[in-house]
Kinemage of the C-alpha trace (Angstrom):
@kinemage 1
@onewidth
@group {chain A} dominant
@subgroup {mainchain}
@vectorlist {calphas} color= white
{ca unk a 1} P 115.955 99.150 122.611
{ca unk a 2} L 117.157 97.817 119.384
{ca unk a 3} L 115.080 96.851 116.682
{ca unk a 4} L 115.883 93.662 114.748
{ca unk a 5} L 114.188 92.902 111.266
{ca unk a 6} L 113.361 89.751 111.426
{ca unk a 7} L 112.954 89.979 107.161
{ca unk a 8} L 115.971 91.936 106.419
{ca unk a 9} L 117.817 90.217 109.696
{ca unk a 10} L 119.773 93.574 110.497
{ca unk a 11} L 119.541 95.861 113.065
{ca unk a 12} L 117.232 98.880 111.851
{ca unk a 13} L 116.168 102.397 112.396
{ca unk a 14} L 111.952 102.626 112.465
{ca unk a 15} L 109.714 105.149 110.019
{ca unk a 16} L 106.334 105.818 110.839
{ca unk a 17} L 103.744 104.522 108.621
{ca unk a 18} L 100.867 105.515 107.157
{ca unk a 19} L 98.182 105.932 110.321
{ca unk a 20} L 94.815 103.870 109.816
{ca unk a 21} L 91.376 105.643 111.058
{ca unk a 22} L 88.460 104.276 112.429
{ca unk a 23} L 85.394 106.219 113.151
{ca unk a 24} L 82.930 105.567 116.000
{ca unk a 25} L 80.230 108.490 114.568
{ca unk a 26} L 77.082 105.669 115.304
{ca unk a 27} L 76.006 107.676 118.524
{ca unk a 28} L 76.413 111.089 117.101
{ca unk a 29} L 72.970 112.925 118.171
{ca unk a 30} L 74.029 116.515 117.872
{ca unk a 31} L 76.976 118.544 116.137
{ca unk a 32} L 77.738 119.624 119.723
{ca unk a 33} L 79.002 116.037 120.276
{ca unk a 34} L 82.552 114.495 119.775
{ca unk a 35} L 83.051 112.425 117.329
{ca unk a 36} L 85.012 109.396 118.751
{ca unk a 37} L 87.462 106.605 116.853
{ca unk a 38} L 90.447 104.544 117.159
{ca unk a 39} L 93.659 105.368 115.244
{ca unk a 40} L 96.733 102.653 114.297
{ca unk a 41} L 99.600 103.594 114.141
{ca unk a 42} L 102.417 101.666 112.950
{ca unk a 43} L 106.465 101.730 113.050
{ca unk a 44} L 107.900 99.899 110.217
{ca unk a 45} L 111.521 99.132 109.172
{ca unk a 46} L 113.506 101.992 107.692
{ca unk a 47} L 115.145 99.409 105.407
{ca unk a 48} L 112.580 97.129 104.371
{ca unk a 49} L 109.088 98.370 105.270
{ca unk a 50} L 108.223 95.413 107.685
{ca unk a 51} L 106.135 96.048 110.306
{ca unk a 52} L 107.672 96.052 113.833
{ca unk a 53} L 105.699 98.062 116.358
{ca unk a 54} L 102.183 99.202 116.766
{ca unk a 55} L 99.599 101.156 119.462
{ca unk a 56} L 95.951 101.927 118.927
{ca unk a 57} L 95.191 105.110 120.169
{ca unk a 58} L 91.694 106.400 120.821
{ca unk a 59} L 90.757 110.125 119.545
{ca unk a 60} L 87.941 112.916 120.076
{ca unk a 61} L 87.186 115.311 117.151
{ca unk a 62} L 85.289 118.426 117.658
{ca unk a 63} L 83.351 120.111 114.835
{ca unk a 64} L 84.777 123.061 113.525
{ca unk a 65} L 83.192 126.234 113.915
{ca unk a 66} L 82.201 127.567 110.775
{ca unk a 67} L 83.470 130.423 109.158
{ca unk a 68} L 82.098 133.638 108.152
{ca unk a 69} L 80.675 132.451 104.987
{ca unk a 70} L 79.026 128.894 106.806
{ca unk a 71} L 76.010 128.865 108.200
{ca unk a 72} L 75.938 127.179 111.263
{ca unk a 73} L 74.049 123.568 111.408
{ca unk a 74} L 70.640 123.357 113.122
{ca unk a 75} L 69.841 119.809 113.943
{ca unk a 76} L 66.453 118.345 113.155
{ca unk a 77} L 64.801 115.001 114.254
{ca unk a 78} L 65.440 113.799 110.926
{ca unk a 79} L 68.734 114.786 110.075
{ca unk a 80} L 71.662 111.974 109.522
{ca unk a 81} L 75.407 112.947 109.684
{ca unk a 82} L 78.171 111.086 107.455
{ca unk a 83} L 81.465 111.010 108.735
{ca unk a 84} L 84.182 109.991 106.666
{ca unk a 85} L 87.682 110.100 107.240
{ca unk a 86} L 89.514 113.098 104.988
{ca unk a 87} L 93.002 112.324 106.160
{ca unk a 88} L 95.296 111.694 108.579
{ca unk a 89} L 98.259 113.282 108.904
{ca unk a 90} L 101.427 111.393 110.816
{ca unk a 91} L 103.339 113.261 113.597
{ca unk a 92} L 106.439 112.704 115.202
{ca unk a 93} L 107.601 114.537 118.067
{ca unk a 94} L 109.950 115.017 121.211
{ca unk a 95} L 109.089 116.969 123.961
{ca unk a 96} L 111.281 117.848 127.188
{ca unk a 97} L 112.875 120.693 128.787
{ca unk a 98} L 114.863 123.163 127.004
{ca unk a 99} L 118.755 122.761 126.633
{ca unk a 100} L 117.651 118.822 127.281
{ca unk a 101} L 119.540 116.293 125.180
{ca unk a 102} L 117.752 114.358 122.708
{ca unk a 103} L 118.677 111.253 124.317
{ca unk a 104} L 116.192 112.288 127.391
{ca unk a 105} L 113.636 113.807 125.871
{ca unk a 106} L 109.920 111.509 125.515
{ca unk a 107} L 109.319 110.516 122.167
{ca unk a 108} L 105.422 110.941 120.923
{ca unk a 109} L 103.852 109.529 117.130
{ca unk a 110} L 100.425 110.217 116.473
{ca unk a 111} L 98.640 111.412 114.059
{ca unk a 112} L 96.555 114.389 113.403
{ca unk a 113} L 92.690 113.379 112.050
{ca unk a 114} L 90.656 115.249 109.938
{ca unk a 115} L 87.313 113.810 109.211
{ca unk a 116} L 84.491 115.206 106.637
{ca unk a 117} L 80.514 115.845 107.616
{ca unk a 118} L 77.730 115.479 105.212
{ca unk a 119} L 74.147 116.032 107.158
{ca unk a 120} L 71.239 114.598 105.154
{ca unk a 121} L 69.998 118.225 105.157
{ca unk a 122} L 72.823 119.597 102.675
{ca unk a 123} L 75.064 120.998 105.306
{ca unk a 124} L 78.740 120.172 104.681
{ca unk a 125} L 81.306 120.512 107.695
{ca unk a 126} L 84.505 119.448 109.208
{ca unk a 127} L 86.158 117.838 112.443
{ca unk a 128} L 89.271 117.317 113.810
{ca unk a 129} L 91.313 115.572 116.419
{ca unk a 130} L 94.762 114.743 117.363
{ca unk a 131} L 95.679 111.219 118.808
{ca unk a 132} L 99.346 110.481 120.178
{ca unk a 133} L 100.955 107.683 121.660
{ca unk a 134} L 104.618 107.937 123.600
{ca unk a 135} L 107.672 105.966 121.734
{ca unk a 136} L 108.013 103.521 124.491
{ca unk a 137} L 103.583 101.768 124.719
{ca unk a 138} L 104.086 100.752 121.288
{ca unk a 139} L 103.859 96.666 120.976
{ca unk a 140} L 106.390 94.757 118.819
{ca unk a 141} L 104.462 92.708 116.310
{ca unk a 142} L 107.917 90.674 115.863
């Protein structure tokens, strides 16, 4: 497929961009849920930065389990969890049999979510997830 820049009017390569997080934590009752949201993620133009392709990919982060110095939460009628996103880390990947050339192998961006918990009760934790989308669902936005 080739991708032509409508703003630089050349044929370019694509870069991933910076992946945009949404968090769905409303219906979170327990820790032992998962935490559910909706990550962009956007090819731009390797020349230019324009934005030519995108996908919205859902994602499921499970609490940590935490460590030897944590205690472990204990949820209360009254207790009230922020989530708020700590980063998102892009990844770009090919997968396929060994010995396979490049050329055949599947293409996968994502990104790799990490999200913060506050409880109203003074317990800190932390979640993540990994959301990926193959090279070829991505929708030109040009």
């Amino acid at each position: 497929m080739a991708n032509r820049c409508p703003d630089c009017n050349k044929f370019v390569g694509l870069e991933q961009g910076d992946p945009e997080v949404t968090v769905n934590s409303d219906m979170l009752t327990s820790l032992e849920d998962l935490i559910e949201g909706d990550v962009r993620l956007v090819l731009n133009c390797a020349d230019c930065g324009s934005e030519m392709a995108e996908a919205t990919v859902q994602f499921e982060a499970a609490v940590n389990p935490p460590g030897e110095k944590e205690t472990p939460h204990k949820w209360k009628k009254d207790c009230s969890v922020d989530v708020s996103e700590d980063g998102a880390e892009p990844i770009d990947r090919y997968d396929g049999k060994p010995g396979t050339p490049m050329r055949y192998q599947r293409h996968w961006y994502g990104a790799d979510v990490t999200l913060t918990l506050e409880c109203s009760c003074g317990w800190k934790g932390t979640a993540s997830g990994l959301a990926e989308e193959q090279a070829g669902a991505f929708e030109s936005s040009v």
